[in-house]
C-alpha positions in Angstrom: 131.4 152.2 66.8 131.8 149.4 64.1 129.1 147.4 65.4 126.5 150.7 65.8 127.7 151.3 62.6 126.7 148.1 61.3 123.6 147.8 63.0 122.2 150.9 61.2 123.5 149.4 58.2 121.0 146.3 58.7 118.5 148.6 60.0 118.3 150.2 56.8 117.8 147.1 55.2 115.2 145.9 57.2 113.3 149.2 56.9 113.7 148.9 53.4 115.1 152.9 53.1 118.4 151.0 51.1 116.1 150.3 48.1 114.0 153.3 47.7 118.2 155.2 47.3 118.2 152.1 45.0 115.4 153.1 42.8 116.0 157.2 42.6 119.4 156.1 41.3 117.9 153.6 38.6 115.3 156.1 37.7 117.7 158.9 37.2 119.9 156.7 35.7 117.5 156.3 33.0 116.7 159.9 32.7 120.4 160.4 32.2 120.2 157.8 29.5 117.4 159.3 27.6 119.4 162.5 27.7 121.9 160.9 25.0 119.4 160.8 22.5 119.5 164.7 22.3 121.8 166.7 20.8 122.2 169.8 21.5 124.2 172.5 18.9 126.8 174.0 21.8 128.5 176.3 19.0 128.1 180.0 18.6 129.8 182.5 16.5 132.0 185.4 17.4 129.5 187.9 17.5 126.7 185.8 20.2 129.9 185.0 22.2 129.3 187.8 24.8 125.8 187.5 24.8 126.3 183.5 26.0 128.5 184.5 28.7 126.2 186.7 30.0 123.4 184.3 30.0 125.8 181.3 31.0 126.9 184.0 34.0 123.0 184.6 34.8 122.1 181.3 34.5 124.8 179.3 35.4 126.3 175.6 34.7 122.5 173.8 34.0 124.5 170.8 34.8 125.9 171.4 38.1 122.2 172.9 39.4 120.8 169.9 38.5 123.3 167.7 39.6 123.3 169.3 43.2 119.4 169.6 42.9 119.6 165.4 42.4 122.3 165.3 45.3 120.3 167.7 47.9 117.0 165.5 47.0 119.4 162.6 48.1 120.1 164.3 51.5 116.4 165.2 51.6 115.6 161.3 51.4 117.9 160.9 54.2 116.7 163.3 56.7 113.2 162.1 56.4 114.4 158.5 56.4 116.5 158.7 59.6 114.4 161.1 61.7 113.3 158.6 63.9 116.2 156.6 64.3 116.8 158.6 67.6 113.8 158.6 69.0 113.9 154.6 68.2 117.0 154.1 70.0 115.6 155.7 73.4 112.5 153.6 73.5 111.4 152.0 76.8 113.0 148.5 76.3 115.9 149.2 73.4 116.8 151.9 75.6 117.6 149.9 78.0 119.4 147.5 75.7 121.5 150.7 74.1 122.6 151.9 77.8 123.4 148.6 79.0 126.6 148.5 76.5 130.1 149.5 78.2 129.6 152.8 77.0 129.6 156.5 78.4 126.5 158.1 76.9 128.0 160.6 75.5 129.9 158.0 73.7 127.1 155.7 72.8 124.9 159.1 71.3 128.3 159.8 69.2 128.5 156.6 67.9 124.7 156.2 66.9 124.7 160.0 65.4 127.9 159.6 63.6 127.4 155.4 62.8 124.0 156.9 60.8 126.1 159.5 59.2 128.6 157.1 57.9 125.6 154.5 56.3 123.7 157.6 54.9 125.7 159.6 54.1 127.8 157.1 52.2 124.6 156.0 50.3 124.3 159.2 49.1 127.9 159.7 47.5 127.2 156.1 45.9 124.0 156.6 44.4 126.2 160.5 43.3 129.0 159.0 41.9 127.1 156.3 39.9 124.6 159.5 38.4 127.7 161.7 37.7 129.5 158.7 36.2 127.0 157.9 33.6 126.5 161.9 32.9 129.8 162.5 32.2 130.3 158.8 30.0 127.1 159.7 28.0 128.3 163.9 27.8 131.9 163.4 27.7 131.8 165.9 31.3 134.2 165.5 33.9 135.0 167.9 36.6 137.5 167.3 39.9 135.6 170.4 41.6 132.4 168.3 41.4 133.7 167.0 44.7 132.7 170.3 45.8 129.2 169.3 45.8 129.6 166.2 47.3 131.6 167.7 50.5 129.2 170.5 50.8 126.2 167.6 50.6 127.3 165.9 53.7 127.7 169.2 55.4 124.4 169.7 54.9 122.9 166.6 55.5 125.0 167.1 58.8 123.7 170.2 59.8 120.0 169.0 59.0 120.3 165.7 60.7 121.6 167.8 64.0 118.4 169.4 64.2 116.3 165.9 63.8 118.7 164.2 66.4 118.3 167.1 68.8 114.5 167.3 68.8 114.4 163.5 68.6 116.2 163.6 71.7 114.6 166.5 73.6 111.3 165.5 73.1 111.2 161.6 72.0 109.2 162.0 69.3 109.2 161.3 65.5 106.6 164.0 64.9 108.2 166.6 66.4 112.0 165.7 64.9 110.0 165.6 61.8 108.5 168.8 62.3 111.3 170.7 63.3 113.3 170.2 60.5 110.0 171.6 58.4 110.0 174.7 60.6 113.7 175.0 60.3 113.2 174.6 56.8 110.5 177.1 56.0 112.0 179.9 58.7 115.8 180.0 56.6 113.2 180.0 53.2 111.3 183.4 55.0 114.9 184.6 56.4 116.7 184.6 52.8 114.3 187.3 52.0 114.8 189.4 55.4 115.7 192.5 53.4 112.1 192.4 52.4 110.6 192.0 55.7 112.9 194.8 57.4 111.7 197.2 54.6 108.2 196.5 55.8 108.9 198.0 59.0 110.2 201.0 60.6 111.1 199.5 64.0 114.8 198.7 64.8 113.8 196.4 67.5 112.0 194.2 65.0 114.6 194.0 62.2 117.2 193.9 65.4 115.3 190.5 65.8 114.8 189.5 62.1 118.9 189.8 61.5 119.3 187.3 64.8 117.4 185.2 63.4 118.9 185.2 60.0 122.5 184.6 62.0 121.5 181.5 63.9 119.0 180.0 61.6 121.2 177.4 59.2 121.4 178.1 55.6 121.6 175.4 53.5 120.2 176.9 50.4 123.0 179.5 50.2 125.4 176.7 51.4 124.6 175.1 48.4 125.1 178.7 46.3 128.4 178.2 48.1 129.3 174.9 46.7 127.6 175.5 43.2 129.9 178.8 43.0 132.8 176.6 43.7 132.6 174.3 41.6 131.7 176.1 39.0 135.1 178.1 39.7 133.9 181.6 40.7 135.2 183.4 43.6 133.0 183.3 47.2 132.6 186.1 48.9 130.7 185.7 51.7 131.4 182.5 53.8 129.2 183.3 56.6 126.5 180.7 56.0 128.7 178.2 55.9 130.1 178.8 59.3 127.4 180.0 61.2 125.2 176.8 60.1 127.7 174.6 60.8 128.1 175.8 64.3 124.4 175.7 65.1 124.8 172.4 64.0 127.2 171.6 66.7 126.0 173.4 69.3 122.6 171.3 68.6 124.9 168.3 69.0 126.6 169.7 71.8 123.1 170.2 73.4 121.5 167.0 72.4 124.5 165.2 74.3 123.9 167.1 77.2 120.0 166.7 77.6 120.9 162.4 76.6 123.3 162.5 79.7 120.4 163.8 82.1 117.4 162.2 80.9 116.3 158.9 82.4 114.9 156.5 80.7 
């Protein structure tokens, strides 16, 4: 796995993907800077103490939305940087190179998936730990539940780069990975509001179908509601998004091994 590892590692060098994580974090590095010029009056008397809860309760922490906003662009980056590394890997000549190793191929997909995992994923805590670092020496704000976001981050860019390494291995295509994590995308964004869409009709069969969909469909936007919740120390009450995302995402994976075992290339 070292060596799969490392060769994505040099792959994302040579496709330059290393130094456009390299410039998001020097841009939003200086954003952070700028934001120490501004001071802002924190203080409220007795009386407008309620009324900031309320709004802080409405609005929540500003600083851990934006945060995970800057860390889910970061896993954004990555799923659109390493949707074709599959479909790459099981072209007509490196494919051959890939399944000549000593390697089951269940084993050698495993290594690849989870070898672009590792380099991505750990480019994403770096360029995270470097932006909450300078945030919290500029603010004076440090949280340990921050690590919150960070977990739940890799879970999603888990679950997302499942659905690009199945299609990229169904169908051999960078397009079509690309495009599937789009659809995915835009169906859990439709599905969020399926209270809406069952109110529009009277059928059972229809909203029988809208609520299955809603089930297997992963949602990352409410897994990140999930982490913000957390870290911002409020109770969760519904974990079901987390688990039923992540277990789409492995029966993708579980699926994308089995179509890699039959296919020949």
């Amino acid at each position: 796995m070292r060596g799969i590892t490392r060769d994505t590692l040099v792959e994302m060098f040579d496709r330059k993907l290393f130094y456009v994580f390299a410039a998001v974090t020097v841009l939003s590095l200086l954003v952070v800077f700028l934001t120490g010029s501004f001071e802002v009056d924190m203080s409220i008397d007795t009386a407008g103490e309620r009324d900031a809860e309320m709004l802080n309760e409405m609005l929540g922490d500003p600083i851990i939305r934006v945060f995970e906003f800057y860390l889910s662009f970061l896993v954004f980056l990555a799923v659109m940087g390493t949707a074709g590394l599959i479909p790459n890997m099981l072209e007509k000549g490196r494919a051959d190179y890939y399944l000549s190793k000593p390697l089951s191929r269940t084993a050698l997909f495993l290594n690849k998936f989870f070898g672009i995992l590792i380099v991505y994923g750990l480019t994403i805590m770096l360029s995270g730990v470097i932006i909450y670092a300078a945030v919290g020496l500029i603010h004076d704000l440090f949280c340990t539940r921050i690590i919150y976001l960070f977990l739940f981050s890799m879970i999603a860019f888990f679950i997302w780069f499942s659905i690009t390494a199945f299609a990229g291995v169904a169908f051999g295509s960078n397009a079509i990975a690309l495009m599937s994590a789009f659809i995915i995308w835009i169906l859990q964004k439709i599905l969020a509001g399926r209270e809406i869409l069952e109110a529009l009709t009277s059928s059972k069969i229809i909203k029988y179908i809208v609520d299955a969909f809603y089930y297997i469909i992963p949602k990352t936007g409410e897994i990140s509601d999930i982490a913000i919740k957390l870290t911002a120390g409020r109770p969760v009450n519904d974990w079901m998004p987390f688990y039923s995302s992540f277990l789409f995402a492995l029966a993708l994976l579980y699926v994308a091994i089995v179509i890699f075992k039959l296919k020949n290339y």
